[in-house]
C-alpha positions in Angstrom: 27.5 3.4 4.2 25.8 3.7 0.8 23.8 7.0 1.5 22.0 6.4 -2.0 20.7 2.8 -0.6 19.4 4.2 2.2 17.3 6.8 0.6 15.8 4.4 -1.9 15.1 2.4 0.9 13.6 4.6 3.5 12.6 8.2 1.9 10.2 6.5 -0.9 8.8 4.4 2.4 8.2 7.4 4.0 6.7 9.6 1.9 4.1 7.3 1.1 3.4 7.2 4.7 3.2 10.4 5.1 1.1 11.2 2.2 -0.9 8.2 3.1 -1.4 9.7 6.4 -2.2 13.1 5.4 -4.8 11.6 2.9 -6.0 9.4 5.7 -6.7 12.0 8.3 -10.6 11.7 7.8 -9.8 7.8 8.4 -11.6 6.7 11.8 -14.9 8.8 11.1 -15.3 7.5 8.0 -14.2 4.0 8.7 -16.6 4.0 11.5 -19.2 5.8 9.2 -19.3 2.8 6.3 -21.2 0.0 6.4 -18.4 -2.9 6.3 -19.1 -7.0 6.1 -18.6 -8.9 9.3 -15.1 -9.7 8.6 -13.8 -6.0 8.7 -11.3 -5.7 10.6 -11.3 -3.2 13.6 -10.2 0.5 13.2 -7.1 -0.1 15.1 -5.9 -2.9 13.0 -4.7 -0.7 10.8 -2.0 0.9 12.4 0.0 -1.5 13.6 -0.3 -3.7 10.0 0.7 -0.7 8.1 3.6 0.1 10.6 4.9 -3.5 9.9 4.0 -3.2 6.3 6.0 -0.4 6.1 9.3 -1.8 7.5 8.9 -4.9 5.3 8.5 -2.2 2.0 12.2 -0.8 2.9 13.7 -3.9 3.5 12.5 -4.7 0.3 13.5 -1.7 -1.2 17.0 -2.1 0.7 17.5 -5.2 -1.0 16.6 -4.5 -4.2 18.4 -1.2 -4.5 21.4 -3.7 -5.2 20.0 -6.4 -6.6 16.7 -5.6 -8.9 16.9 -4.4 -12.2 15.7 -0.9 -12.9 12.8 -2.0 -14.1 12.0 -3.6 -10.9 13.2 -0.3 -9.0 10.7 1.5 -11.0 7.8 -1.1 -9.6 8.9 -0.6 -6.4 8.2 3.1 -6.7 5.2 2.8 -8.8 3.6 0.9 -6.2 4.5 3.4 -3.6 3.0 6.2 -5.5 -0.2 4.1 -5.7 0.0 3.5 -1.8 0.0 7.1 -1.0 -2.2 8.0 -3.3 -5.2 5.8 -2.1 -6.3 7.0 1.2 -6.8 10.8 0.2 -9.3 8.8 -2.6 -10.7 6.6 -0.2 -11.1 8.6 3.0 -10.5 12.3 2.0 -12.3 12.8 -1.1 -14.3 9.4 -0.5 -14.5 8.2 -4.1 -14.9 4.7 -3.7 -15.0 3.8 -7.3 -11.5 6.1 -7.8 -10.1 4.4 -5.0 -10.8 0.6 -6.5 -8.9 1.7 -9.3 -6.0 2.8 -7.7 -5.8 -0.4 -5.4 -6.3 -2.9 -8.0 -3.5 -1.0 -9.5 -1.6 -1.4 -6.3 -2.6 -4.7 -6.6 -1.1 -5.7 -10.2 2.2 -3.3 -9.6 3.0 -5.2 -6.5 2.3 -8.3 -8.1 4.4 -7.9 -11.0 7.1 -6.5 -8.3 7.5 -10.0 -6.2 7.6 -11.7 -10.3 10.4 -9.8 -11.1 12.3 -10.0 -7.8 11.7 -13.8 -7.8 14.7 -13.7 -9.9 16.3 -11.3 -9.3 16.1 -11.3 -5.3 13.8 -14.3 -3.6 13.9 -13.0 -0.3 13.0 -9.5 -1.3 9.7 -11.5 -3.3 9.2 -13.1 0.0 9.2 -9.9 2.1 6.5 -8.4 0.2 4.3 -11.4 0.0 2.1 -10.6 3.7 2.1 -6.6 1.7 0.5 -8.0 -1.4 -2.0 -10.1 0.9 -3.2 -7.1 3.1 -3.4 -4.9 -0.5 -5.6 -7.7 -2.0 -7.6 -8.3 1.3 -8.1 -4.5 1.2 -8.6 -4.1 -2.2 -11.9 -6.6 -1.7 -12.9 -4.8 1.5 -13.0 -1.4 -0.8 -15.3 -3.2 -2.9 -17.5 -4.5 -0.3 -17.9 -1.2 2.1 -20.7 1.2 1.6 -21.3 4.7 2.8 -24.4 5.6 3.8 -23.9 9.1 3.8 -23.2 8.7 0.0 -26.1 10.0 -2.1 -26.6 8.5 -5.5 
């Protein structure tokens, strides 16, 4: 067993949900605060995608550990930095235009993630594709939400 594979795989994974979570704790007031377009998903959507996001992030990162180049090791963590950091913008400190930032970034790391493992590792590219979907879907759901307890 490659004890060094593991952790790259699951501790990175898991800190970022834990953070997440932390930074998330205000989620379903606000969430059910904002004013959000028809195709918002419901509150308890979330959950499960992220639970299922989350195992498809370690796989990746199990493959990878292996196969990527360090540069595409150092996306992978990149991108998991910006995934923890978003909620506490988002839901704890509720700066929406903070929060863009940091997703798009998300965005564009993950992104230039699945590029680099394209050749490197295919099926780890593959794996991430439903993560970069939900990350764009969300990023343009960030965009489009309003508070209306925000003043100014």
């Amino acid at each position: 067993m490659d004890i060094r594979r593991w952790a790259f795989s699951v501790v990175p994974v898991g800190v970022a949900a834990g953070v997440g979570g932390v930074g998330a704790r205000d989620a379903q007031s606000t969430y059910a605060r904002l004013t959000k377009p028809t195709w918002a998903p419901p509150a308890g959507a979330f959950g499960p995608v992220w639970s299922v996001l989350y195992v498809t992030i370690g796989v990746a990162g199990w493959r990878l550990f292996r196969s990527g180049s360090g540069r595409t090791r150092a996306l992978h963590l990149a991108q998991l930095s910006l995934n923890a950091a978003w909620p506490a913008l988002f839901f704890g400190i509720r700066n929406k235009r903070s929060s863009l930032v940091v997703i798009a970034l998300l965005d564009a790391v993950v992104a230039a993630e699945i590029v680099s493992l394209r050749r490197e590792d295919p099926v780890a590219a593959a794996v991430l594709l439903p993560y970069l979907g939900w990350s764009g879907f969300a990023t343009v759901l960030n965009a489009t939400v309003s508070d209306p307890g925000d003043e100014g």
